[in-house]
N, C-alpha and C positions, 0 to 999 in steps of 0.2 A: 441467591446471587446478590453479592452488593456492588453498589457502583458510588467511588469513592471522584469523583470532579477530580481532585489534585493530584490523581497516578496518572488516569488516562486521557489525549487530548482532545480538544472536541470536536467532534465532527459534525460537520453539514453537507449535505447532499449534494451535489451540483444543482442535480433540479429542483431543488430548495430553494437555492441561493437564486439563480435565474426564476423563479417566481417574487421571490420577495426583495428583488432586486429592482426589477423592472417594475416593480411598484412605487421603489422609492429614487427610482429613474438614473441608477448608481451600477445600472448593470454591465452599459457601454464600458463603464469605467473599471469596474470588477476585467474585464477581458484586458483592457487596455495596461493595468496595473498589476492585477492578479493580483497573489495576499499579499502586495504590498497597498492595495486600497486600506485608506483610510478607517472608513466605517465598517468594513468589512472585519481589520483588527477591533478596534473599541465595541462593534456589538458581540463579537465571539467572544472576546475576551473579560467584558462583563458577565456574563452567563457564565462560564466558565468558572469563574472569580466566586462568581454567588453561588454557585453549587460546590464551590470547596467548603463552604460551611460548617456543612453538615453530609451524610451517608445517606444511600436512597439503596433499598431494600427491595425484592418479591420475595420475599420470605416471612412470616407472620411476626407482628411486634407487639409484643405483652403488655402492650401499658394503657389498655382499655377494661378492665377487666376481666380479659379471656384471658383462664388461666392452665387450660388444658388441651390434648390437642383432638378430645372430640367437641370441643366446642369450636374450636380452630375450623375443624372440620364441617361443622353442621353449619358456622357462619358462611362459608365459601358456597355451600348446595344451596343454602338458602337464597343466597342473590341470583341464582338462574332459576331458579323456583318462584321468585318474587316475579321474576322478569317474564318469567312465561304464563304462570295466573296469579296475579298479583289478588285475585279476590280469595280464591281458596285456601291463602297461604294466610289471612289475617286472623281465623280462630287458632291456627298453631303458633302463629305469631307470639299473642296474648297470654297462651299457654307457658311459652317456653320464659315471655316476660316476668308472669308471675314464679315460676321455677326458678328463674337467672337474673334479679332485680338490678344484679349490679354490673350485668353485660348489657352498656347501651345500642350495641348494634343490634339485638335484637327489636331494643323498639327504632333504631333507625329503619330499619327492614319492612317494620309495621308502617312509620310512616311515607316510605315509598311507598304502600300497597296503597293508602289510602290515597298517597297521589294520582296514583294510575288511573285509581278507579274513578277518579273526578270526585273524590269526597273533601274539599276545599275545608270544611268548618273542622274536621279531626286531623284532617294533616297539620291544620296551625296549633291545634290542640297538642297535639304528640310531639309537634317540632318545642313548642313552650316547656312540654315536661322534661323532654330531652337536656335541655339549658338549665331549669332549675336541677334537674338531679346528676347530671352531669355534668357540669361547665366548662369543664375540660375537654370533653370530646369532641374531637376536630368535626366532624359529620356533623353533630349539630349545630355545631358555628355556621357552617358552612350550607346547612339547612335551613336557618334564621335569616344570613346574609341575603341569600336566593329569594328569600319573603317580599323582604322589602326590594333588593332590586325591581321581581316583578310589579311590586306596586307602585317605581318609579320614586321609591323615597331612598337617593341615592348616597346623602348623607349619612343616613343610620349603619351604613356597612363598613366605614374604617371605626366605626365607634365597636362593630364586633371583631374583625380582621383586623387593626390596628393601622397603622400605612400603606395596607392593599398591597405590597412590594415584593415580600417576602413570607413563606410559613416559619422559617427558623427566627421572625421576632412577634411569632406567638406563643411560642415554645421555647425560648433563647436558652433554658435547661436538654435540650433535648440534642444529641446527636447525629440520632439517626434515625429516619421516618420509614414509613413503609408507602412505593411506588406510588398506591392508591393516591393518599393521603396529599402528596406532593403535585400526580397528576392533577387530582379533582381541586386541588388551592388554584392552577395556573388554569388549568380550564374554567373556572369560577370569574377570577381576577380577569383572564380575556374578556368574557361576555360583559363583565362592569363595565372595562373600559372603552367594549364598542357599544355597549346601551347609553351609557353616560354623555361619548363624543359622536357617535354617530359616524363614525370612522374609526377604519383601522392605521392607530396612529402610530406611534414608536410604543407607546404602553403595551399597548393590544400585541403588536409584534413582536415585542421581547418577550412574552407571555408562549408566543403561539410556537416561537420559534425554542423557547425553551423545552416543552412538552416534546418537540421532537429529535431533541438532543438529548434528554433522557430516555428515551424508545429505543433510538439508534447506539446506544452504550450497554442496555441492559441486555435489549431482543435482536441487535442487528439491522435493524428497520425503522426505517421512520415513519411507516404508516402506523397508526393507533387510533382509535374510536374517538379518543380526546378533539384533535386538531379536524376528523373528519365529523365529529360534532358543531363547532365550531363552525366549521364551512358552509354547513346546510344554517346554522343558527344568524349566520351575518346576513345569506340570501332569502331568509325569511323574514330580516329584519327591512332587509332594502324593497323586498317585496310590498311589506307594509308599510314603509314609506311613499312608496310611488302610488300604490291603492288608495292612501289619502289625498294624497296631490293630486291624484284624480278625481277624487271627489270634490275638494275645495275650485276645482278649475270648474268641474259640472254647475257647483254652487253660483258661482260669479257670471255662468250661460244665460243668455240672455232667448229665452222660450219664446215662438213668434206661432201665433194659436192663426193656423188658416179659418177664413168663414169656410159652415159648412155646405157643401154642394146643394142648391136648390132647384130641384129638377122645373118646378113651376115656371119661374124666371128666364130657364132657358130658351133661345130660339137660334131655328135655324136660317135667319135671317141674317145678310152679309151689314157691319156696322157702316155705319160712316164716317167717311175718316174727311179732312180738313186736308190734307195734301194729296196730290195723284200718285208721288212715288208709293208713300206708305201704303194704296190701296193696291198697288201696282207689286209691294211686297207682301202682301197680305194673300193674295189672288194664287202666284205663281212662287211664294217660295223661295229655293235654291234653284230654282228650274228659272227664274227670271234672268230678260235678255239683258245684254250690258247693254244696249242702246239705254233703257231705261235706267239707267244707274248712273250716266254719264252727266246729265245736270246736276245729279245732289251732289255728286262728288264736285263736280267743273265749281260749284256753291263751295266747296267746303277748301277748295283749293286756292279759293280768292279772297275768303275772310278768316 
């Protein structure tokens, strides 16, 4: 199935819009207006505009090196294979690598597994080989970029993604991409731009809102793993935000160390006190008469 931007028009959800409306506080005004709000035309119609570019596909696109359709085939088993033991799946991996040198999805495959399994020094290893023998493959770009994001070096990633903006000007030769390839650039391009700003700004949201205009064209729906990634990704970022804030508040607490109890010192002996009231509350408590309470006060009522 392809899905061509400039046939079909685009849709957004209501309860899309009333989410992301009300975020940008333009919801009132979406009812009040309807499609004649402003914003509501210029962000549809930007998206819109930028997926007439190019063709978005779930059908396989040849131009990775897969040139048949059991490899077609073996790449598709492989990513739920990956996903469900990502350790078992790395000697077949290496296997089919050295059998298939010039299909890089098999070593993207590999270095997912080594993600999974928390093997940090070969995943940067395999993601490197990837770029050198590949340079062209979107996955590895897009495997590189994810590097450095997570290390917070946020400059290095339009130096590989170009303008962050668009897939079709890293490929300006290319047509027509396949779903994946399209979804994982705007799910990518999101997380940059809420790591980078620390909010979700109009970048982040023309990103997120894009991802569900391409779902809703191709599948019907606007729910997809992308945007619902996404969702848990931003409350695990604001998570970690406030867990710091907390700590930095704890840092600035100011610790008040009681002396410890010495039972020695103690007595059960009544203190002496310098005024009668205070011995007079000392004695009786809450239980004390007002009689006795009426000079401090009558004192405190005069000066």
């Amino acid at each position: 199935m392809i899905f061509n931007a400039s046939v079909p028009r685009l849709r957004i959800s209501l309860h899309h819009l009333k989410s992301k409306f009300c975020y940008y506080g333009l919801f009132i005004n979406y009812y009040k207006y309807g499609n004649r709000n402003p914003f509501y035309i210029n962000f549809a119609e930007k998206i819109r505009m930028d997926l007439k570019k190019y063709k978005i596909t779930n059908e396989p696109v040849n131009d990775d090196g897969v040139t048949n359709d059991y490899i077609n085939n073996l790449t598709e088993k492989l990513y739920y294979d990956v996903q469900d033991n990502p350790k078992k799946q790395i000697k077949k991996l290496k296997a089919l690598i050295e059998k298939y040198p010039n299909v890089p999805a098999f070593k993207n495959y590999l270095m997912v597994a080594y993600k999974m399994t928390g093997d940090k020094e070969r995943t940067l290893k395999v993601i490197k080989i990837i770029n050198e023998q590949h340079p062209d493959y979107f996955f590895g770009k897009t495997s590189l970029a994810e590097y450095y994001l997570d290390k917070g070096e946020y400059e290095k990633v339009p130096e590989i993604l170009g303008s962050v903006k668009d897939i079709s000007e890293i490929y300006p030769e290319k047509d027509i991409f396949h779903i994946s390839e399209v979804a994982n650039f705007h799910h990518f391009v999101a997380k940059y731009y809420f790591e980078k700003e620390r909010v979700k700004d109009e970048n982040f949201q023309y990103h997120y809102d894009t991802l569900i205009s391409i779902h809703e064209e191709l599948y019907g729906t606007s729910e997809n793993k992308y945007t619902n990634s996404l969702d848990m990704f931003c409350l695990s970022k604001k998570m970690e935000a406030r867990i710091e804030n907390l700590k930095k508040e704890q840092e600035k607490t100011v610790s008040v160390k009681a002396d410890e109890y010495n039972e020695e010192i103690q007595t059960k002996e009544k203190p002496k006190f310098n005024h009668p009231e205070t011995e007079n509350l000392y004695c009786f408590g809450f239980d004390i008469e007002l009689e006795f309470l009426k000079k401090p006060l009558h004192y405190r009522e005069n000066h």
